[in-house]
Structures are given as C-alpha cells and as structure tokens.
N, C-alpha and C positions, 0 to 999 in steps of 0.2 A: 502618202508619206510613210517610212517605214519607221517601224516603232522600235526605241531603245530598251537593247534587249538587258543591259544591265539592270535599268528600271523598272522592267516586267518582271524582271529577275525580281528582285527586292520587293515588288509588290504581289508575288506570288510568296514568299516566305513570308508563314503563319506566324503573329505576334503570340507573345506566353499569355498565360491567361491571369488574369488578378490574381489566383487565389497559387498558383506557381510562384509569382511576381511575392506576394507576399510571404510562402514559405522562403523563398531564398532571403528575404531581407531579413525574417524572423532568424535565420540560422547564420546569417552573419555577426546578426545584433546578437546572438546567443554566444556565438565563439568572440566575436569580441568583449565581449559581457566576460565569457569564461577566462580570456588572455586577461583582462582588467582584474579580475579574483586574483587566479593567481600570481600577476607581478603586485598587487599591492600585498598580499599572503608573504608572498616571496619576501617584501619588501618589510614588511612587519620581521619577520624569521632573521634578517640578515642584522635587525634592528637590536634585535635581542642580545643581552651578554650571554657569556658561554655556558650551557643549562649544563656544564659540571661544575660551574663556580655557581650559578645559582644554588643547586643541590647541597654544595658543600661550602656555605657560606661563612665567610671569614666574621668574627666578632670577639672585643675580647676575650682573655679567657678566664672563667669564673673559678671564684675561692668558698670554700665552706669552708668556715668556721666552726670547730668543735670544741668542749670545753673537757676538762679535765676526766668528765668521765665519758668523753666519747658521743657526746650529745649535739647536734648541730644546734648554734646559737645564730648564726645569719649569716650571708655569704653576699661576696661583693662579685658585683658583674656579671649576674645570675640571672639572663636573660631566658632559658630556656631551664625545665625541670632533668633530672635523671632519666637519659634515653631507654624507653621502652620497646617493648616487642608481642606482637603475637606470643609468639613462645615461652616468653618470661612472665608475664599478667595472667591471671587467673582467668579463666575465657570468658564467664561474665562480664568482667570489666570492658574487652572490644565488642563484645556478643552487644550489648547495651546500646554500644554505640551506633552498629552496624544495622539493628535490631528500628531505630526510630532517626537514620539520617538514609541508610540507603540498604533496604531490603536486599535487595536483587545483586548486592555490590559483587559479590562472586560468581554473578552469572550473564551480565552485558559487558561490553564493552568500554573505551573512556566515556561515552557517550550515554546514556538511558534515553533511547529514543522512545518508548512507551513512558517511561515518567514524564519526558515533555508535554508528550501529545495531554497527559492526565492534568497536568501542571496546568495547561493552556485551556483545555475546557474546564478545570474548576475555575480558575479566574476572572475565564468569558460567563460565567456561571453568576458568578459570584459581585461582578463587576468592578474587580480591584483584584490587584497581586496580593491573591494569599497566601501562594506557594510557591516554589521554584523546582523546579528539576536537573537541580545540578548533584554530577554524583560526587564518592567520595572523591575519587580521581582529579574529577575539576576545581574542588571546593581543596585539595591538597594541593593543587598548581597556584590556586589562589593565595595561598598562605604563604608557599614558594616566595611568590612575587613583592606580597605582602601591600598588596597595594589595594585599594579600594577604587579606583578611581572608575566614573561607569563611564566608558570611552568603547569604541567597535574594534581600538588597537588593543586595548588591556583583554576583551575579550577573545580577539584572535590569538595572542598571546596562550592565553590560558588553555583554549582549545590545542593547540602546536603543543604546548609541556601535558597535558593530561594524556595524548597519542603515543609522545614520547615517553614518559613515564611507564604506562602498560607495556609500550615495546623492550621496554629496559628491565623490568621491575614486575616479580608476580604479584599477587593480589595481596596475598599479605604483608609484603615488603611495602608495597603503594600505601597499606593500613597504618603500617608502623610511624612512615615520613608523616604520614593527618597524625594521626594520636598524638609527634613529638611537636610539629609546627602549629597546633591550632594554638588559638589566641584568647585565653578564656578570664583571664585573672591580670590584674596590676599591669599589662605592661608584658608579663612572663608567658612563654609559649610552652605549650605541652601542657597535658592531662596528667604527669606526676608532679607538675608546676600547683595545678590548680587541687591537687587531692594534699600534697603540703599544707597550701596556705589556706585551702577550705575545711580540713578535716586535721591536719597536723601529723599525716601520716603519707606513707608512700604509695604510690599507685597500685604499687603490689601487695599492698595490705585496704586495699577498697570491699568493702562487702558489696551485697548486691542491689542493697540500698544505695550505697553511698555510689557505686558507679551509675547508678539509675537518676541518683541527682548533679554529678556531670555530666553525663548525657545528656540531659534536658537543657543545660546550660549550653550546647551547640548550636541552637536556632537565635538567638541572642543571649550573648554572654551577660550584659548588663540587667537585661528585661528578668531572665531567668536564672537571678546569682542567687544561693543559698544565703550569702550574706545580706545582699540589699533588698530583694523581694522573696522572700522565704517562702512564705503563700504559693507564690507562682511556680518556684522550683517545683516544691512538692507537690505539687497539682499535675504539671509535666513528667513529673519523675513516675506518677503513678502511670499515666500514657504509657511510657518507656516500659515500664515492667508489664503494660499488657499486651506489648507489640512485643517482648520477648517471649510470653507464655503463646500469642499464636504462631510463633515463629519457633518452636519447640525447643528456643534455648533452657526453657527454667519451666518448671512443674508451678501448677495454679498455687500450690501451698506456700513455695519458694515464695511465688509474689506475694502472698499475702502476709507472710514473716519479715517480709522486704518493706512491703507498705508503713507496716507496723512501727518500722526502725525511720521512716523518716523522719529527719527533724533540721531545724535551720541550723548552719555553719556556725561555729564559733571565733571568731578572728583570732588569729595567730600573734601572740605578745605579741608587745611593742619591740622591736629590734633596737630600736635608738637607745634604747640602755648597753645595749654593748657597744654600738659606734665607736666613741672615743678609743676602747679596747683594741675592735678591731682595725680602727685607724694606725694604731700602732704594733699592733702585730705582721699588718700590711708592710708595714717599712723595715721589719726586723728579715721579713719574708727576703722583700725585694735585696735586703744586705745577705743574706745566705746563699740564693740562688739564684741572683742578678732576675734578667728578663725570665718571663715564661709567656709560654703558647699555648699550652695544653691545661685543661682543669684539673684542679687538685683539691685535696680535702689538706686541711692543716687544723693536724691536734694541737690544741693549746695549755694553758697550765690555769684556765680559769677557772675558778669558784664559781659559777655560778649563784648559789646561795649567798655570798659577804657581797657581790658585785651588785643582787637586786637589793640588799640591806643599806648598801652605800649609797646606793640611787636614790632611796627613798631618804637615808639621814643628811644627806649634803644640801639638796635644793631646800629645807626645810628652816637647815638652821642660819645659812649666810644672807637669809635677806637680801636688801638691795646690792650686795656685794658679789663677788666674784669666788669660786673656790675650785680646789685640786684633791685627792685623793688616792695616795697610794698603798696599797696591801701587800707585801710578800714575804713567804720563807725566808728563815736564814740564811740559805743555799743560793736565792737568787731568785725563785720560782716566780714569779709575778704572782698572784692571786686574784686581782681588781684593780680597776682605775676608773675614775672618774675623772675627765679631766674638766668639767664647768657643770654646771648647773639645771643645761637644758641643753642637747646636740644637735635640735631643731630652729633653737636662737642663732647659738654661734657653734661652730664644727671647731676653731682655735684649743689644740690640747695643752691647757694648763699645765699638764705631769711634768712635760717637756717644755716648757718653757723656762728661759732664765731667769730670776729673781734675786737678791739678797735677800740672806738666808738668815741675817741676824743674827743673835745669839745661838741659834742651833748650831753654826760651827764651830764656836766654843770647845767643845769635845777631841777636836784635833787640835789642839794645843795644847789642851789638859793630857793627852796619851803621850806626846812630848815630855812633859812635866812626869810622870809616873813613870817612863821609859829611864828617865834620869834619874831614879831614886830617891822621890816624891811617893809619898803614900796619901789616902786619904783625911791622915790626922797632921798632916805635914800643915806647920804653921807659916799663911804669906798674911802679907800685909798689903792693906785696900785703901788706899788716898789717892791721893789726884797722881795722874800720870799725863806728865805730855812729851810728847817727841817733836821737835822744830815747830812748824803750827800746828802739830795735828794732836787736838788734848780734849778725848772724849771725856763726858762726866758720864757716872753710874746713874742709873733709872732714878728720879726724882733727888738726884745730886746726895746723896745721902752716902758715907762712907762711914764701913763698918772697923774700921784699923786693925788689928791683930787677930788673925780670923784662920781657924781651919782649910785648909783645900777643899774638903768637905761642904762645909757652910757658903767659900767662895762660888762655889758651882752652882749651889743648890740656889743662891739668892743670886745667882747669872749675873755677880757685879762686872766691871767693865775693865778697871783696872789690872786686876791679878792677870788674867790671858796677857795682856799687855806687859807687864812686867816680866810674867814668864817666856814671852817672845823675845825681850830684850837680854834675858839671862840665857837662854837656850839659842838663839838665832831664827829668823824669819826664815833662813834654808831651809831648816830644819822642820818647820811647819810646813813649807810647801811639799819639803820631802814624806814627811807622814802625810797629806794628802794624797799624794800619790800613790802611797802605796794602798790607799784606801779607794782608790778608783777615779780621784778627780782633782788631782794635783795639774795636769797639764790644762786647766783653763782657769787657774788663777793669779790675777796678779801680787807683784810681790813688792805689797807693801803694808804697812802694818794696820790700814784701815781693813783689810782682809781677814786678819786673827778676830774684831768683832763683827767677821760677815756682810761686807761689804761687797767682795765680787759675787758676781752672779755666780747661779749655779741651780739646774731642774730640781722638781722634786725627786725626781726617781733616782738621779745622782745624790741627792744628801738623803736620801732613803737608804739609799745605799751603804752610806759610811756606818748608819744603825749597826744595819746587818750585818756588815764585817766584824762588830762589837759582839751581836750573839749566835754569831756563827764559830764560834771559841777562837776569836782572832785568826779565821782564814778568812783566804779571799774570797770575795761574792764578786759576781759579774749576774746583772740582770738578768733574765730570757724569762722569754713567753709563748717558745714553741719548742715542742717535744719531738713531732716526727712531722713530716709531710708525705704524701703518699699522691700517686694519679685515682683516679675514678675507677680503677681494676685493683685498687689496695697496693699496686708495686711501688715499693718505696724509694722515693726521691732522697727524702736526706730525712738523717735520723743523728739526735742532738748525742755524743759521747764526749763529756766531759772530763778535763784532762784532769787531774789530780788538785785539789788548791792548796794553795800556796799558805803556809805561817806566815802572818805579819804583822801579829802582836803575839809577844808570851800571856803564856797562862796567867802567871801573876798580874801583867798589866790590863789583860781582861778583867780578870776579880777586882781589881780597884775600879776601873771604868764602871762597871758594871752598879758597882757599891754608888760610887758617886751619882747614878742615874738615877736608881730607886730612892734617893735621898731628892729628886726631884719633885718625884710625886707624892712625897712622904708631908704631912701638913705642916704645914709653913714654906712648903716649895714653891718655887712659881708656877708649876704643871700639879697643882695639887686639885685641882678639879678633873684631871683624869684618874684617879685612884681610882678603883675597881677592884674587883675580885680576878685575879690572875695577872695581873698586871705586873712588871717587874721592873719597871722604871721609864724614862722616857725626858727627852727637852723642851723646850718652849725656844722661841724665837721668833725676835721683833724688828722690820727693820725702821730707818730714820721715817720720823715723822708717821710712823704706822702706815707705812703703804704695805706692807706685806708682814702676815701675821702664819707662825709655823708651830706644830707641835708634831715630833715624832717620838713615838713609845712602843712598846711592847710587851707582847706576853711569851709565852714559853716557845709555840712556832710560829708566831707571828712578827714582823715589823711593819707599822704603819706611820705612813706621814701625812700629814693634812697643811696646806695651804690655803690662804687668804686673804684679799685684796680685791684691788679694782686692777684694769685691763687698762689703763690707760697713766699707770703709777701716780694717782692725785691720792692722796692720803684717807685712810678711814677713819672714823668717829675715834678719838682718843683713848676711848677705854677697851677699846678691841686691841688685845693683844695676843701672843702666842699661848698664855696662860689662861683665854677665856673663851670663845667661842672655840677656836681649833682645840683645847686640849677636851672640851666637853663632845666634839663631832668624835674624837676619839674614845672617849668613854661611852660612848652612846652605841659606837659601831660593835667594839668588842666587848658588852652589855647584853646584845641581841642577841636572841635565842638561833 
C-alpha cells in the first residue's frame, strides 16, 4: 500500500525543542508584559492634568500686611513663604539641604539608582523601611502633586513629572521648585515659610545653624520641628552640619560655631491680635483695587504698640460683655482696632457695626447751636420736652432749669439738644451730619438728636476727629501704599486737600465744651488723665450700648460696649464708667 506522502511529510518535520518552545513563550509574555507597561504608563500620562498647570498652580492670591513702620504683622492667604532661589540664599542654606536629603543630587539623574539599591539593602538589613531613595527630583514631583496617597498610579505619576522636570529644568532650577514647595510648617509650603514662622526671619537671613535646623525638618516635619520636638531638631541638625563638613560645604570649625548656636524655635506672636485690623483693611483693599490675582504687600497706618496695649486693656475690663475699640489721628489715619474681645470666639467686627450711639451724638447738634450764635456761656433752659408722643426724660428724671450750654453738655441732659433741634430745624442736624461724614444714614426724626439711629464706631469716631482736626474734613483710611512682591507700586494713597466745615471759632467752643466733660463733675470724668483734652460719654435706651470718645493732642479714641444680641447691660454701666475708664487706661499706657 503506498504511503501518504503528506503525512511522511509532516512526520519528518522536527518538533522545537522545550527549551525553544519556552523562550518563545517567555518573549511573548515579555512584549506582552512590555505593551501592558506601557499602555497602562501611557494611561496614567493621558490621566494626568497639564504638568504646566501643575507647575504653575493657581491659588489665591496672598496679602502682607505691614504696619506703619514697615514691619509685617500677618498676611492673609499665605500659603506658600517668599520665592527662593539658588542664587538669592546664601549657599549654606540649599548646601544644608542638599548636603543630608540628596548628596549626589547634581550628579544622577531623576532617578538615584545606587541610592535605591543602598536604600533596599539597608532595609533588607535592618528588617523594616528605614530609608528611602527618593531623590530631590521625585520628593519635588511629590510636592507638585501634593498628594500622599501610596497607590502604583500616584507613583508612576511622580516618576513621569521627576523625567520631565530634569528634561525641562536644570539642577538648580529642579532645587528652587523643592526649597519653594516642600511642606514643613502650618499648612504653608517653602523653607522661607518655615524660617518666618520658625525663627521670625527670612530665609535669606538663616545662619548655618538655623538652615541645619530646617534641614533636619525634611525627613519629618512634625517628628523634627524645632517647635514641638526641639531635642530631635537639634540632634538632626548636628547630623546635617556633619554631612555638610564631609561634603566640603563648611570647615569643621563652621560646624562647630553652628553646633553651638542651636537652639529650639520660638513661636511667632499671636496674629489674632491684628485679625480684626486686618479684616478690615482687607475690605478697604478690595474697595481701591477691586479684584486681584497677584501678591501684594499692603503698608498700613497701624500702631503696633496702642494695638498690643488695646488688646491687652479691652478683654480685661468688659467682663461678660461685649466691646469695640477705635484709635486714630486727626487726619483720619486708623492707628488700632479692636473690634471684640477674642477673634478666636467670634471674627464679627464691632468697629463696624451699627449701634445707637446715644448721647455721644449730642455734639452735632450742639455745633448747630454754636454755628448760630450760641457760645459756651449761652443760657438754655432744661425741663421736660415732648414733641407728639415722643417726651424723653433726662437721666434719673432730674431737671436742672436755667443752665449754661456749658453745664447742659457737660451733665448730657436730654432736653436742651431737643429744644435746640426745634429752634434750629432737624434739617439742619442732618445737614451738620453730613458734613461730618455720616448724615446719609440717618433718620430724620427727632429720637435721632438723642442718638437713636444707628451708626459704627468708626463713623461716630469720626465726627471726633473732624472736631480736632480744626474743623476739616477727616475720612478714615488704613492704607498708605500697596505694592506687588518686586516693590512696584499698585496704588499709593494722595490725598485731596480737606475740606473747612466748621470755623475756627465753632471749633474753640466745641472743643471747650468737650474738656468741660471730663472736667469733675462731668459724666466722662473718669477719663481724666494727663493729656487729655476732652471727650463724650454715651448711653443708649435701657443700657444696651455704652460709648466714650475722647482725646488727646494726636489722638481720637472711641470705645464701645454692650452685648451682640442688644439685651440690656447691668444698669450701672454706662458710657461714663467702664468705656470712659478703658479710655484712660489705654492713653495712660506707657
């Protein structure tokens, strides 16, 4: 039978041998393996936002606040410190860094394949992760990201930006992005973040102490804060200075003068003494230059010194109560504010809030009176007044009858304004209002003349200061110049000329009439003091709101008092006792 030659065919061709049979399968499973890398690589990359919106990432933008001599007091939205550089830091300061996070940084690539391999036998060593071999490159893609999460996506991530970065970016441009984005203090990123709030100075004024005790804060911020574990900074920091003496940044003596100088952080005041300030400087801001994008420094016109004085006399002496605090020049200047108690309980700013003002607006109807040819010796008469239903009685109903202008002021009866309202015109009060800054928010009706419509402290502070300002005009402000981060100036305050709107003579009687406030037998006679030249008291109904504004020679201050919820205070709190004494106590202080 003759035999199938297909068959013989086929049974002459040699089978592969196993170990063929398994290099092919290995090199399929290898390039398949390789295609699986890179589409899921691929797939990570396409996942990613745009790594020039990463780089240059959007966040508010931050405000420094400075006070009148140029001094930063806190800054709002101040997530990251003043951008650094190689070239602008004294080379210690990166030298430090670079010296105990990544030796070799200017001679591998994104990657330190030798620091791994070291990384992985000390650990196989050691039996636990005690180290990592991530360089500065990756640990700055890291920060980029800002992410923690331990995922194989977050890491392929970081490896793609740490490639891309060196392909972009030289070595010490790569330094600059780590030194501005690391994460060491509060919340804020950057090592001029943490050399502020740790040392109170700028990164560029770090000795080589103080950069050796940031430094050591790179491995764990919290573990190794000069604030919360001091011990372990300085223990690290000395490490740091000896990995810079083998590494020939700094001479053994350096370190040893470095050693010497460590010591634990001091915390940075308390900011929340100026909050309420800058709460309101913030909105003076946002009314000059509407929106902004970019950071600015904004000089202010604050005291420092009367601002920590106030802080300390306001919460001390209002008890369970509520209070307000305003300081400024004649001119308008702000000086301080307090506006409550504690900016930690409630952020609500007092200064600016409406209240009845009480007797303290008295004073615009009395300039009315003196405007018309009233003097201080001018004799009115003090009995009951009423108009339709509305018939205040004087403080403890007591009516003094044929009485000085003088005398009427000074004992804040209730009638006389009233009677000089009806002889002069309620116009005519709104109109002197006005011209004193704060006619256009009150009503006009005659429970007004004793302080009835609302009106802030900083507006009836106001009307003061138009008093010793020789009768011009004042308008508040609390910012002098604002500038960007390079000193080029945004807007710079030039003030138009003010305005006459009271004569000389009607100043001099005002004036007389005020000092005869605090003169003894006055109702503000517990602000007397040494410099003092006169000042009001004001009470409103049923004591929910207690005022005293006074002054000295470049001073006008107002102080408010009450509850936040207008329910009445202890009867005997008036504008003549506790406010007129936070008064004497402030401008008292050394």
């Amino acid at each position: 039978m003759p035999r199938n030659r297909d068959i013989d065919k086929d049974a002459d061709t040699p089978k592969p041998s196993l170990k063929r049979r398994l290099f092919v399968w290995g090199l399929n499973l290898f390039l398949i393996g390789c295609i699986a890398v890179l589409g899921y690589v691929s797939y990570i990359y396409l996942r990613m936002p745009s790594l020039d919106a990463i780089l240059h990432e959007t966040r508010p933008a931050a405000v420094v606040f400075l006070d009148k001599n140029g001094n930063e007091i806190r800054s709002a939205n101040r997530i990251m410190g003043t951008p650094v550089s190689v070239e602008t830091l004294p080379p210690h300061v990166w030298q430090a860094i670079v010296a105990i996070e990544d030796k070799r940084f200017f001679t591998h690539g994104p990657i330190d394949m030798r620091g791994i391999a070291r990384a992985f036998i000390s650990n196989i060593i050691k039996g636990r992760v005690a180290s990592g071999g991530s360089t500065i490159t990756q640990q700055t893609a890291k920060n980029i990201f800002l992410s923690r999460e331990k995922k194989i996506s977050r890491k392929v991530q970081e490896l793609i930006l740490s490639y891309w970065l060196e392909n972009r970016f030289n070595k010490n441009q790569v330094l600059d992005l780590y030194m501005n984005r690391v994460s060491l203090v509060g919340g804020m990123r950057g090592i001029d973040a943490a050399a502020r709030v740790m040392f109170q100075i700028p990164a560029s004024k770090l000795s080589i102490g103080q950069a050796a005790q940031i430094a050591a804060m790179l491995k764990a911020p919290t573990t190794y804060s000069p604030l919360k574990n001091p011990d372990k900074n300085i223990a690290r920091a000395r490490t740091v200075l000896t990995e810079m003496v083998r590494q020939g940044y700094i001479t053994i003596n350096q370190a040893r003068i470095a050693a010497q100088s460590l010591r634990p952080a001091t915390p940075a005041p308390d900011t929340n003494l100026y909050r309420y300030w800058t709460d309101y400087v913030l909105d003076e801001l946002k009314s000059r230059i509407g929106t902004f994008e970019s950071d600015m420094y904004v000089y202010t016109t604050l005291d420092p010194k009367l601002q920590d004085t106030i802080a300390d006399i306001l919460p001390s002496r209002i008890g369970q109560y509520q209070g307000a605090v305003v300081a400024m020049n004649p001119d308008g200047a702000l000086r301080a504010m307090s506006g409550g108690a504690d900016y930690q309980v409630s952020q609500f700013n007092r200064t600016t809030a409406p209240r009845q003002p009480g007797s303290a607006f008295k004073p615009v109807v009395y300039l009315v009176a003196l405007e018309n040819g009233l003097t201080p010796e001018s004799y009115v008469n003090d009995s009951p007044f009423a108009i339709g239903d509305y018939n205040p009685k004087n403080y403890n109903e007591r009516y003094y009858g044929d009485i000085t202008l003088a005398t009427a002021f000074a004992k804040s009866v209730n009638s006389v304004p009233l009677k000089l309202t009806e002889t002069y015109g309620i116009d005519a009060v709104l109109s002197m209002a006005g011209r004193l800054g704060v006619g256009t928010q009150l009503r006009r009706e005659y429970s007004t003349v004793l302080g009835a419509s609302e009106m802030s402290l900083v507006d009836l502070t106001n009307i003061y200061a138009v008093i010793w300002n020789s009768g011009y005009s004042v308008r508040p402000y609390s910012i002098t110049k604002i500038t960007d981060m390079l000193g080029n100036v945004i807007y710079e305050r030039n003030p138009s000329d003010p305005i006459m709107v009271l004569q000389p003579q009607t100043v001099e009687f005002m004036q007389s009439l005020l000092a005869d406030v605090v003169a003894p037998g006055g109702t503000g006679g517990r602000a007397r003091a040494a410099g003092v030249q006169g000042g009001k008291t004001g009470t409103s109904n049923e004591n929910r709101d207690a005022w005293f504004v006074g002054a000295t020679a470049d001073m006008i201050i107002g102080v408010w008092m009450g509850n936040d919820d207008f329910t009445p205070m202890d009867s005997k709190i008036t504008g003549g006792t506790i406010p007129a004494e936070i008064f004497r106590e402030i401008i008292s202080s050394d």
